[in-house]
KESERO-86202 format. One record per residue: residue number from 0; chain; x, y, z of N, C-alpha, C in turn. Coordinates in steps of 0.02 Angstrom, whole numbers. Each point is the difference from the previous one (the first is absolute). Layout:
   resi   chain     n_xx     n_yy     n_zz    ca_xx    ca_yy    ca_zz     c_xx     c_yy     c_zz
    NUM       A        X        Y        Z        X        Y        Z        X        Y        Z
...
***
This chain:
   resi   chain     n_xx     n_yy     n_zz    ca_xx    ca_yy    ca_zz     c_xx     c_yy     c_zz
      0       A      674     1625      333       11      -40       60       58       31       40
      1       A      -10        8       48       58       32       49       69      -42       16
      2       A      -18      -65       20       42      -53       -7       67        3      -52
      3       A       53      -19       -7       53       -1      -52       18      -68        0
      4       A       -8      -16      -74       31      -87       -6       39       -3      -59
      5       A       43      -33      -19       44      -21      -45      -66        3      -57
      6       A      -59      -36       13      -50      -22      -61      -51       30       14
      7       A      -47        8      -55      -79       17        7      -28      -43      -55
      8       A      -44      -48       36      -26      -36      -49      -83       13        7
      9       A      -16       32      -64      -84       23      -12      -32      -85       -2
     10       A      -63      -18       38      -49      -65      -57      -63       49        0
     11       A        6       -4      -69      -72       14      -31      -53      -57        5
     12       A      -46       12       27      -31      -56       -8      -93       41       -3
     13       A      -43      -84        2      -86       18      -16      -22       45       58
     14       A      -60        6       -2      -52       -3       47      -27      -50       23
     15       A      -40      -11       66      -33      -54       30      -60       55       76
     16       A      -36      -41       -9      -39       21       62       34        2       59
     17       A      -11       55       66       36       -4       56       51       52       33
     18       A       14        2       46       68        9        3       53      -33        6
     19       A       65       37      -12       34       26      -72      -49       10      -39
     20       A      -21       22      -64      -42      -22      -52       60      -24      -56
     21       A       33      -44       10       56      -20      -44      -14      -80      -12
     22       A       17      -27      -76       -6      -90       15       73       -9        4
     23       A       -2      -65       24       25      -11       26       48       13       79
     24       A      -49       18       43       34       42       55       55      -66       48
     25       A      -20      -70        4       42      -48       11       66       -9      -16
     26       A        4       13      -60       72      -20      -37       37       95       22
     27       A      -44       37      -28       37       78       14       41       -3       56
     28       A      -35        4       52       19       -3       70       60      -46       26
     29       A       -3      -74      -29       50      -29      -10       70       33      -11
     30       A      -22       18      -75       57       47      -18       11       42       40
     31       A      -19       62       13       23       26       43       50      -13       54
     32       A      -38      -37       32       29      -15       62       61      -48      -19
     33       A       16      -34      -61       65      -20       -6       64       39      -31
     34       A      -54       51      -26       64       72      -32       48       16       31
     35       A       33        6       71       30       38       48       57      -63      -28
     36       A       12      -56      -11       32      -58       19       62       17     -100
     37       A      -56       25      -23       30       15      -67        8       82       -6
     38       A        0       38       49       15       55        6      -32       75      -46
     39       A      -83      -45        3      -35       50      -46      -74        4       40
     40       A      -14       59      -25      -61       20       17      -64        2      -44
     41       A      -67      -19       10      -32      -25      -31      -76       46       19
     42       A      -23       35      -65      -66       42        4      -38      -45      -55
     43       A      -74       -3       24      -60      -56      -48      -58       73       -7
     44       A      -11       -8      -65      -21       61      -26      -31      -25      -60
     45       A      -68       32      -22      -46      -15      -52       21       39      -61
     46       A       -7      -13      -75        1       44      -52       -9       90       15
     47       A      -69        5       47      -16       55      -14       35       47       63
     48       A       32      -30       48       26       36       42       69       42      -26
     49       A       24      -26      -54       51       32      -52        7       67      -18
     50       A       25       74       28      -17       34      -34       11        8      -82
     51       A      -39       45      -24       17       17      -94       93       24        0
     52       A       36       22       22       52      -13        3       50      -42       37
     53       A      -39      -61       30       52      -37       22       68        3       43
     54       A      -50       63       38       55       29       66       19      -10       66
     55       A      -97      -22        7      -21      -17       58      -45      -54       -3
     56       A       -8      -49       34      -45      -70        5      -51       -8       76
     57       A      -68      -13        4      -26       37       40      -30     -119       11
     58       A       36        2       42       -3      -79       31        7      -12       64
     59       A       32      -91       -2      -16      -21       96       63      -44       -6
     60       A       20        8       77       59      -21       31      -23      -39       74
     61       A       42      -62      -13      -10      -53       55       39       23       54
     62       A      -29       41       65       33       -9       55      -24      -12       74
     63       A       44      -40       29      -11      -13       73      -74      -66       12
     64       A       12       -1      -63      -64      -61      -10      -80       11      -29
     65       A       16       68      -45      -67       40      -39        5       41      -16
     66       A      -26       15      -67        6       46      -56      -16       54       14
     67       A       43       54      -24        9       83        9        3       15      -61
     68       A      -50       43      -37      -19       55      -49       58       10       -9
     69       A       47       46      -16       53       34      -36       13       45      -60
     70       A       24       63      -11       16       -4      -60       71       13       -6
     71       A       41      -23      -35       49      -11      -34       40       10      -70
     72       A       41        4       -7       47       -3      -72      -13      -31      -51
     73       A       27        9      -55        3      -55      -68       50      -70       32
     74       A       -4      -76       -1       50      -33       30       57       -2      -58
     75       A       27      -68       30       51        4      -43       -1      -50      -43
     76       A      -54      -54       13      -17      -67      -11      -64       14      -32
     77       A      -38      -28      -31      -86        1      -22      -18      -70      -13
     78       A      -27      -33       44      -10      -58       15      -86      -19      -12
     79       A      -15        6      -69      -78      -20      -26      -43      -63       17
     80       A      -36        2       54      -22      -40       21      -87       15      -22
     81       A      -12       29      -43      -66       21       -7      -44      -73      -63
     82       A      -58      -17        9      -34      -40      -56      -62       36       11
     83       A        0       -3      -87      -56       43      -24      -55      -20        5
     84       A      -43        9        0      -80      -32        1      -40       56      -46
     85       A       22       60      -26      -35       61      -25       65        3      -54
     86       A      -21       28      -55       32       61      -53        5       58       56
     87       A      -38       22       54       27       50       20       47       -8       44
     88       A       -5      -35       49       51      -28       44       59        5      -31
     89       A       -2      -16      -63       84      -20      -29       20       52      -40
     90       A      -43       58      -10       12       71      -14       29       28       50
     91       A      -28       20       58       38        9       25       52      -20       46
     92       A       28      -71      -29       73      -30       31       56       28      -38
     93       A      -46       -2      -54       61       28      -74        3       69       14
     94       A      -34       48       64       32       68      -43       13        1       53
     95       A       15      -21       77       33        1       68       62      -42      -19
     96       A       -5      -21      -39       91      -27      -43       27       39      -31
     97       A      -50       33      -50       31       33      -31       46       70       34
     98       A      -39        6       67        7       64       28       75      -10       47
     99       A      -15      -67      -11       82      -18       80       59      -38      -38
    100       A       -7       36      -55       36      -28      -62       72      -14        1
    101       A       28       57       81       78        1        1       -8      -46       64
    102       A      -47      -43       23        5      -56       37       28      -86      -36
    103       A       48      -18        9       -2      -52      -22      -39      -76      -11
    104       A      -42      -22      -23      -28      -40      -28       15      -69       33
    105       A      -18      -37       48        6      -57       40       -8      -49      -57
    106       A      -29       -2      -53       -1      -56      -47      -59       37      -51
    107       A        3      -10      -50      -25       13      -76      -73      -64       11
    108       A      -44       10      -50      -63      -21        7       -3      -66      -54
    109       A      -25      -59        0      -11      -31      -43      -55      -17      -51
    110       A      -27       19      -69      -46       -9      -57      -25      -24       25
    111       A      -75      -20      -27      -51      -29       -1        5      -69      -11
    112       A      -29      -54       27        9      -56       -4       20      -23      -79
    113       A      -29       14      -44       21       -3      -76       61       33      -29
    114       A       13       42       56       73       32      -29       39      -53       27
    115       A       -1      -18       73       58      -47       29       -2      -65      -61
    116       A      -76      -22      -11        8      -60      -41       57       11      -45
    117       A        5       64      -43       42       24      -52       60      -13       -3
    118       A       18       34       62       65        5       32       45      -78        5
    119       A      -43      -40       26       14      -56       34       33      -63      -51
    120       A      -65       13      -53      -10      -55      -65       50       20      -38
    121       A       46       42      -13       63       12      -26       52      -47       27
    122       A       -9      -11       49       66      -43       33      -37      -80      -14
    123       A       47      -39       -5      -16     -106      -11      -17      -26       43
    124       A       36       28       75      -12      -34       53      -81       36       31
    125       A       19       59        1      -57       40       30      -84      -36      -45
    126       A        6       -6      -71      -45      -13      -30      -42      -59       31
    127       A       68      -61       17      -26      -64       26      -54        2       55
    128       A       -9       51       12      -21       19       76      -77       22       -7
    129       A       15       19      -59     -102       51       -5      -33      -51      -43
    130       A      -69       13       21      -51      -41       -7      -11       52      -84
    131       A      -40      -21      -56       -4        6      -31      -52       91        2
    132       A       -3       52      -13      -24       58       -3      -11       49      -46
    133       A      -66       16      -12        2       31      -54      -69       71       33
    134       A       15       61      -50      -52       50       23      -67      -20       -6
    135       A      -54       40       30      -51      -22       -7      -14       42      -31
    136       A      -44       -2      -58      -12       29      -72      -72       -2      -19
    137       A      -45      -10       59      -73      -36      -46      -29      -62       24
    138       A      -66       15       -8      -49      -80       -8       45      -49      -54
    139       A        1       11      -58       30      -36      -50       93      -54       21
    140       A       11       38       31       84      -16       -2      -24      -43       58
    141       A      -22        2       49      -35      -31       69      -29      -58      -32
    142       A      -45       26      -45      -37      -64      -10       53      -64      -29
    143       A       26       18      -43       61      -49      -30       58      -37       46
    144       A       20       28       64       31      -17       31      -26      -49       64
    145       A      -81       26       22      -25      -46        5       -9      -59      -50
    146       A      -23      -10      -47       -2      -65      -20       54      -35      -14
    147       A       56       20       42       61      -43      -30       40       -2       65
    148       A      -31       20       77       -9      -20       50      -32      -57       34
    149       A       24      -62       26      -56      -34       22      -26       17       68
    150       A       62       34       26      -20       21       67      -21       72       17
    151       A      -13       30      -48      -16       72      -11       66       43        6
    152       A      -24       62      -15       68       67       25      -22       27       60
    153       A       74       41       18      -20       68       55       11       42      -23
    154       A      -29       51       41        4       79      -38       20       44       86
    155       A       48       50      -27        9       16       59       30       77      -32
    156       A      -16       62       33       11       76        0       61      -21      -21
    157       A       23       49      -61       85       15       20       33       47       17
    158       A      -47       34       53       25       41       70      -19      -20       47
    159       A      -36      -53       15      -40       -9       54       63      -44       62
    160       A      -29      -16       59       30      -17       32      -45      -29       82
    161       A       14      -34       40      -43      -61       33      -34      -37      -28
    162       A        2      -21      -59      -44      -54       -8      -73       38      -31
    163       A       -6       75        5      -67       27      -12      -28      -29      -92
    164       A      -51       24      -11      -26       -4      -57       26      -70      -42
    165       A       21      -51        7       17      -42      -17      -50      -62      -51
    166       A        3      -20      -34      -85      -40      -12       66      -69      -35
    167       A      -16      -71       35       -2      -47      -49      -77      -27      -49
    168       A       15      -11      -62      -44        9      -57       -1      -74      -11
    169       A      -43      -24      -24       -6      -87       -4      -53        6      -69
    170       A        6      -40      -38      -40      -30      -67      -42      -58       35
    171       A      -70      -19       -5       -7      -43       20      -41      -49      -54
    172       A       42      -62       12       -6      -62      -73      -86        7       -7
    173       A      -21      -28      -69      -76      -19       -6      -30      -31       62
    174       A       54      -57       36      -30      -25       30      -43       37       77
    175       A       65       50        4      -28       21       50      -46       80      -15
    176       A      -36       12      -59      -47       46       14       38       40      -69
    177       A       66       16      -33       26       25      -33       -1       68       16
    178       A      -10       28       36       -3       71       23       89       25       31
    179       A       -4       42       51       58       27       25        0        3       79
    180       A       39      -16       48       -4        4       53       72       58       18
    181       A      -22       44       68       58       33        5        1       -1       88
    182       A       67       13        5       10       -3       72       54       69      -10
    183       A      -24       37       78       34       67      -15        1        1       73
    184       A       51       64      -18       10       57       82       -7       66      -23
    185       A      -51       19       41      -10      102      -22       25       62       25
    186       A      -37       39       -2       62       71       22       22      -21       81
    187       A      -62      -40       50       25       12       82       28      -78      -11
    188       A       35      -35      -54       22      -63       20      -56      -60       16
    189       A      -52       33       11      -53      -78      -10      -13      -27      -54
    190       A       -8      -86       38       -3      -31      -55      -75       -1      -57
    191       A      -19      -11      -33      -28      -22      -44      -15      -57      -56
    192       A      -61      -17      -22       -3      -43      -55      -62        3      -39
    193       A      -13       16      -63      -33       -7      -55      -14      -33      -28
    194       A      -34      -63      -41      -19      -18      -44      -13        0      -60
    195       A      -24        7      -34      -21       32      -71      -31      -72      -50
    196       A      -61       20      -41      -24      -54      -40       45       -7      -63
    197       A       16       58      -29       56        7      -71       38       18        7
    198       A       81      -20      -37       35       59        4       -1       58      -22
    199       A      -43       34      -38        2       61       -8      -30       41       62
    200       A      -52      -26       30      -16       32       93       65       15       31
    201       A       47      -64      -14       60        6       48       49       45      -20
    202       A       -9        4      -60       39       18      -46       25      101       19
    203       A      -77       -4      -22      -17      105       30       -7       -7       73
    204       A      -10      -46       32        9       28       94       70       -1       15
    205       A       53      -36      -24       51       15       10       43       60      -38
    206       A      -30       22      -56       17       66      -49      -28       73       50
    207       A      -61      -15       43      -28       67       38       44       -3       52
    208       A       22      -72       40       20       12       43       69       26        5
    209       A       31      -14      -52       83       13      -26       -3      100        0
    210       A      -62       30      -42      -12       59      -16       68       26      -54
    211       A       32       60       51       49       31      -46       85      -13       23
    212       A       -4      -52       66       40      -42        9       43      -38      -40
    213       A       73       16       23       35      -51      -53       13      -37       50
    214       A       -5      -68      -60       14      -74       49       30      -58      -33
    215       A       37      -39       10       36      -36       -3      -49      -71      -24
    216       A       28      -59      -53      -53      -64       17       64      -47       14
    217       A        6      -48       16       42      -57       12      -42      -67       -2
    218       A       20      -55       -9      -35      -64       23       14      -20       81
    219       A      -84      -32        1       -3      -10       57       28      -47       33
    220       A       49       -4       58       51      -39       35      -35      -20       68
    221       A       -3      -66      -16      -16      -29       71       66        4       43
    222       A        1       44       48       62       13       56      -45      -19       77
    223       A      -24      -51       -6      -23        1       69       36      -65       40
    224       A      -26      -24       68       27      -34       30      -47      -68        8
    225       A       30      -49       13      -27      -57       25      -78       -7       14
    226       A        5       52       59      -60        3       30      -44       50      -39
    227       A       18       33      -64      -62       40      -39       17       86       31
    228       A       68       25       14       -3       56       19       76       40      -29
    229       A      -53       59      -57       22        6      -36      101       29       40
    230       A       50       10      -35       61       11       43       44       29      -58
    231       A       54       59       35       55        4      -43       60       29       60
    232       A       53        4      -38       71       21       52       -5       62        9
    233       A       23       47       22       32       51       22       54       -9        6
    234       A       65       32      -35       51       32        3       26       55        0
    235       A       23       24       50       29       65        3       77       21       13
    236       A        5       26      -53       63        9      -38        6       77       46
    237       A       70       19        2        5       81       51       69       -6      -35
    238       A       43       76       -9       57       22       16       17       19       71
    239       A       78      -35       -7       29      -12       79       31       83       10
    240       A       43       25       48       28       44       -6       48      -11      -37
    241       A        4      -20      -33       71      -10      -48      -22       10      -65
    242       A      -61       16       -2      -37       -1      -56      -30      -61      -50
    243       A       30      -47        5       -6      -87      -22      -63      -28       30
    244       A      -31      -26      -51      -67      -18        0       -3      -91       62
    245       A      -31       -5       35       13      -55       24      -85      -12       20
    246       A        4      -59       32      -69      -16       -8      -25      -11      108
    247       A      -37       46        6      -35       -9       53      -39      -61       32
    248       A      -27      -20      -40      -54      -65       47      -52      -28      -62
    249       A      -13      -62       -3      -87        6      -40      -45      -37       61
    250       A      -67        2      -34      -36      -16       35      -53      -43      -41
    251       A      -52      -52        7      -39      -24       -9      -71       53       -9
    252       A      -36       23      -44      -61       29       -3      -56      -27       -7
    253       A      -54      -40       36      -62      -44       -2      -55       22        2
    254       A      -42        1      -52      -65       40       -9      -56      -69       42
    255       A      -56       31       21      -38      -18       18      -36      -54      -70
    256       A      -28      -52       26      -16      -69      -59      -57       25      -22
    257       A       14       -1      -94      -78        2      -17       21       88      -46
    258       A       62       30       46       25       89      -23       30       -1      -63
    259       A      -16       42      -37       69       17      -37       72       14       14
    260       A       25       41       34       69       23       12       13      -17       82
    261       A       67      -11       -6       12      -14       63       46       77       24
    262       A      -47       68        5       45       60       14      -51       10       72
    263       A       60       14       49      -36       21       77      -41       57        4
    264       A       -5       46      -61      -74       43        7      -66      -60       21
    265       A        7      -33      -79      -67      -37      -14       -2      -64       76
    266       A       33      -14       38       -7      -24       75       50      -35      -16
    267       A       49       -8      -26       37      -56        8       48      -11       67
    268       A       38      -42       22       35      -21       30       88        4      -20
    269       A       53      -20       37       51      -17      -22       46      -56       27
    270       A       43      -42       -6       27      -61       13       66        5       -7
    271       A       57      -19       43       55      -20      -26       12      -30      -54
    272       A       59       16      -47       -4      -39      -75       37      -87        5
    273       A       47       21       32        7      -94      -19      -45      -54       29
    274       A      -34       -5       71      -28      -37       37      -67      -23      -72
    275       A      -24       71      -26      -65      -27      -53       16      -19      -58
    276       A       61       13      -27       39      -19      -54       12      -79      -15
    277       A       21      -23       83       31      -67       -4      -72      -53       20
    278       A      -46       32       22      -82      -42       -8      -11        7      -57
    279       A      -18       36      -46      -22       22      -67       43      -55      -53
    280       A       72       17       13       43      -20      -71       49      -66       33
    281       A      -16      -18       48       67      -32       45       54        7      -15
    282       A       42      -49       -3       77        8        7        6       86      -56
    283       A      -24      -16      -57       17       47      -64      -33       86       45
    284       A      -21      -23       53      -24       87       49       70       49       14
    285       A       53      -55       21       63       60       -6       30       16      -61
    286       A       -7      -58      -40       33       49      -65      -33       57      -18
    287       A      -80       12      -27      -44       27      -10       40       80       68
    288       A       23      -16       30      -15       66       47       76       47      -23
    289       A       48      -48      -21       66       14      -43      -15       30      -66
    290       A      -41      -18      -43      -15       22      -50      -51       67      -10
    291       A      -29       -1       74      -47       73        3       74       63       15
    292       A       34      -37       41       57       37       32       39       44      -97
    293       A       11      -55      -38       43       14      -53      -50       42      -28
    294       A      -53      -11      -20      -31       45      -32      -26       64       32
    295       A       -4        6       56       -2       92       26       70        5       -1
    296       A       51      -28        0       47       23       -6       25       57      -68
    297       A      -32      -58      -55        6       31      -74      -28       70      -22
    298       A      -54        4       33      -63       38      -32       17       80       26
    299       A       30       34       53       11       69       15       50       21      -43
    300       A       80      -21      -14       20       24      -59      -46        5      -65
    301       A      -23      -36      -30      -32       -2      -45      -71       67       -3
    302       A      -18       24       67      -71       41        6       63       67      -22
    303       A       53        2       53       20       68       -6       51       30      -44
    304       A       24      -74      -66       15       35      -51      -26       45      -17
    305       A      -88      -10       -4      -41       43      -42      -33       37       38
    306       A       -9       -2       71      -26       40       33       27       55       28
    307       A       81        1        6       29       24       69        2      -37       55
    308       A       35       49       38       13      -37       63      -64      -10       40
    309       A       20      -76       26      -81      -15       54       37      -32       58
    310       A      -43       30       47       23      -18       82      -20      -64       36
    311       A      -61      -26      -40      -17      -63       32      -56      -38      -35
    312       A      -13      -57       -5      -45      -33      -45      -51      -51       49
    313       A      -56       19      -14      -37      -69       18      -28      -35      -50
    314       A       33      -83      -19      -14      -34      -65      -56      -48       42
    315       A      -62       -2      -60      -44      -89       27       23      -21      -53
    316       A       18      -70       32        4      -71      -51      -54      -42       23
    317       A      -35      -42      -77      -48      -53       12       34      -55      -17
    318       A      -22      -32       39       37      -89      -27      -61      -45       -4
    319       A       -2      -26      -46      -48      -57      -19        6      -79       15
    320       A      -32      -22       16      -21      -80       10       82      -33      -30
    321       A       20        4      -64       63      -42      -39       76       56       38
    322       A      -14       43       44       45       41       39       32       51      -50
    323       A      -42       10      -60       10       51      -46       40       77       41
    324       A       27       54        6      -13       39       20      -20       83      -62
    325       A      -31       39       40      -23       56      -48        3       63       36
    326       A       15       27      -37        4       98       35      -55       10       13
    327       A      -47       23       39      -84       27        0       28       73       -6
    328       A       25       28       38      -11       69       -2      106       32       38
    329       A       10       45      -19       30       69       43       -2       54        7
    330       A        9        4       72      -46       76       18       73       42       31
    331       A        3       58       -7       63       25       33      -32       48       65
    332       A      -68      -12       27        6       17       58      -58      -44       36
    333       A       60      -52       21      -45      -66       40        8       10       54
    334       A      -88      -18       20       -2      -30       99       54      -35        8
    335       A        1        6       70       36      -50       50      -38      -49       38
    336       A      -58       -2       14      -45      -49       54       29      -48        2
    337       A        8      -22      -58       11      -94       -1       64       -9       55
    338       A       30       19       16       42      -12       27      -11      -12       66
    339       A      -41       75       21      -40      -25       74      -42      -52       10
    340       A      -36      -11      -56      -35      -55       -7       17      -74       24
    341       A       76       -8      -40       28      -71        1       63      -14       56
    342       A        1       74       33       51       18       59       54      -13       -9
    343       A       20       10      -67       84       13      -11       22       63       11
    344       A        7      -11       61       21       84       33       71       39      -34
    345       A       43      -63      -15       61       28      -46      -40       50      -65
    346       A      -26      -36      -20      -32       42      -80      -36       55       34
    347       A      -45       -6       37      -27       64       21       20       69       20
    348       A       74      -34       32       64       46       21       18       48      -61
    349       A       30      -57      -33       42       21      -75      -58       20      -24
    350       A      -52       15      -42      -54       -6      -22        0       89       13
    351       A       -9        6       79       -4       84       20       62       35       -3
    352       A       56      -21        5       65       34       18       35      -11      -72
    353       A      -18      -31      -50       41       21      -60        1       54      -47
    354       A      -60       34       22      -19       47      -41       49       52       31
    355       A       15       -2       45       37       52       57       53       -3      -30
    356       A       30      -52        6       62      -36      -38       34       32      -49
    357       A      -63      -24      -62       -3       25      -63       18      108       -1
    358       A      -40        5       38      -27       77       19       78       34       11
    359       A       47      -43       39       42       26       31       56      -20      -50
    360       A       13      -38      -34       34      -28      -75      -11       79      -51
    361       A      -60       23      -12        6       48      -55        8       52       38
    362       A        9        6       52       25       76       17       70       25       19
    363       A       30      -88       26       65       24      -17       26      -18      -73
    364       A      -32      -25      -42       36      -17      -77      -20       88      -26
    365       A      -64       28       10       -7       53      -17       69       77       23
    366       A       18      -25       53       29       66       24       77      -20      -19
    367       A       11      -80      -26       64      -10      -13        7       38      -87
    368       A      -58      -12      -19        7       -2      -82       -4       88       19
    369       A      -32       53       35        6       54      -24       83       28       20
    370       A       39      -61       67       49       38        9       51       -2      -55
    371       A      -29      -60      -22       69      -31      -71      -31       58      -64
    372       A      -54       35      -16       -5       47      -22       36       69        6
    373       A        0       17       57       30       62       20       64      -14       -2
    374       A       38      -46       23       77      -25      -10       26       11      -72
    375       A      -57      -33      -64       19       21      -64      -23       46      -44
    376       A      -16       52       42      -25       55      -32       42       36      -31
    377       A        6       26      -43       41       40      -58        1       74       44
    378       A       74       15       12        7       81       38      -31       51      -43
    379       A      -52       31       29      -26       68      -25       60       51       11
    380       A       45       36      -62       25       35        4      -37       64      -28
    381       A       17       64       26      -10       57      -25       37       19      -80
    382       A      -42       44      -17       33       31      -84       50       52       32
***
């Protein structure tokens, strides 16, 4: 880049149809155009535009109001915005990392949904929080956990992410036919539903459909609303420039009635959180929104004991009918919509500009820690 800035911050990110051919070109551009304010410059660039030595990066730059090709430097930042959908895709994210290796790392990656479980269930408080989870292992282990379900289990990828491949599993009593009923979402997020006369039908359609997939089972949680539509929070947790984790905005997530998940792939909607909180739970709607507050509070120390450092979290919580609350999921590279959605323009703000923040936090902690290096360097004397 010809340009000179204090910063260079790389986002790696997917593919998508179009021009740019980049996803997320909304939020990119955003960025961009708020970089100048944090005194950095900002190139959006795919895995494969990387050269094999990590010298040169062959990407796009927001200017004058539309994207310009470029090629450019190693940055100074590496800001992984990429989700996999392929083993190959994520081959080559890993070796365009591997290659920009003397780029600094915007935040470290978080395990597989079963690793976070891991992580999490070590701590008392954190434990209180997860719904009960175990691997999925088989027809056999399924079958047992169904019958000691009344409301069936879910099963959900433990890499997956929108809501895809999802199936709630139901036992159904003598009375009603004794067979298996399933309700699912598939690879494009549509919905689905099955039947089955036995459970052993149900048994192997959910074993083909699982394949060589690892997946998660849990019991099934009624998290829906009043009106029959299924719902969970959004919280998004960010480092400030100060580096201190603080919490951006949540939002209300409402699946269409009749859906499984309430994630805005599968069509959902989004809502301000207290207004549906205090219909749902009344008076007990603001405590409930204090206690979502304490618990994303808890949960990022706890990821990056074991993970490393992480730049930002998007946690779902489910709350149930008795105002139970439960972790559903954390992802360390969450949308923003909801925010536009529910027009909390503050969160949407913070939401885009913390990452900048953050961005601009490790590059001067970086250049402080190499100067306090060179300050105590041991004098190279001659023999």
């Amino acid at each position: 880049m010809t340009d000179t800035a204090t910063g260079f911050l790389g986002i790696m990110t997917g593919r998508r149809q179009g021009y740019p051919p980049i996803a997320e070109p909304e939020f990119c551009s955003q960025l961009c155009t708020a970089a100048p304010l944090f005194d950095l410059k900002v190139l959006v660039f795919h895995p494969e535009g990387v050269s094999t030595d990590g010298q040169t990066i062959n990407g796009y730059v927001w200017k004058e109001g539309r994207w310009q090709q470029t090629l450019a430097s190693a940055p100074d930042i590496l800001y992984n915005r990429c989700l996999y959908s392929s083993l190959q895709e994520k081959k080559a994210a890993s070796a365009a990392m591997a290659a920009l290796h003397r780029s600094l790392p915007w935040s470290r990656p978080l395990p597989d949904k079963w690793g976070v479980y891991g992580i999490l269930h070590r701590s008392r408080k954190a434990a209180a929080l997860l719904p009960e989870t175990r691997p999925y292992s088989g027809s056999g282990a399924l079958s047992t956990m169904l019958a000691e379900r009344e409301y069936g289990v879910f099963l959900k990828p433990m890499a997956g992410s929108h809501g895809k491949r999802t199936l709630h599993v139901l036992l159904l009593s003598s009375k009603a036919g004794g067979g298996i009923s399933i309700r699912g979402r598939g690879e494009a997020n549509e919905s689905f539903r099955h039947d089955f006369r036995t459970p052993g039908e149900g048994l192997d359609w959910v074993h083909g459909f699982i394949g060589k997939r690892r997946y998660i089972i849990q019991p099934y949680l009624d998290l829906t609303s009043s009106d029959g539509q299924p719902f969970d929070v959004r919280v998004l947790m960010q480092k400030n420039g100060r580096g201190a984790w603080t919490l951006t905005g949540m939002a209300v997530r409402l699946g269409r009635q009749g859906t499984l998940t309430s994630n805005l792939h599968g069509g959902g909607t989004a809502v301000p959180p207290l207004p549906f909180l205090l219909a749902e739970y009344g008076k007990s709607g603001a405590e409930l929104l204090e206690e979502l507050a304490a618990a994303a509070a808890l949960l990022p120390p706890l990821l990056e004991e074991s993970c490393g450092r992480l730049g930002e979290l998007g946690l779902d919580f489910g709350i149930d009918a008795g105002g139970r609350i439960y972790l559903l999921e954390a992802n360390s590279k969450p949308g923003r919509t909801v925010f536009r959605l529910t027009g909390d323009r503050r969160a949407a703000r913070l939401a885009t500009e913390n990452p900048l923040r953050y961005a601009r936090h490790l590059l001067l902690h970086s250049a402080a820690s190499r100067m306090l290096a060179t300050r105590t360097a041991p004098l190279q004397t001659g023999e």
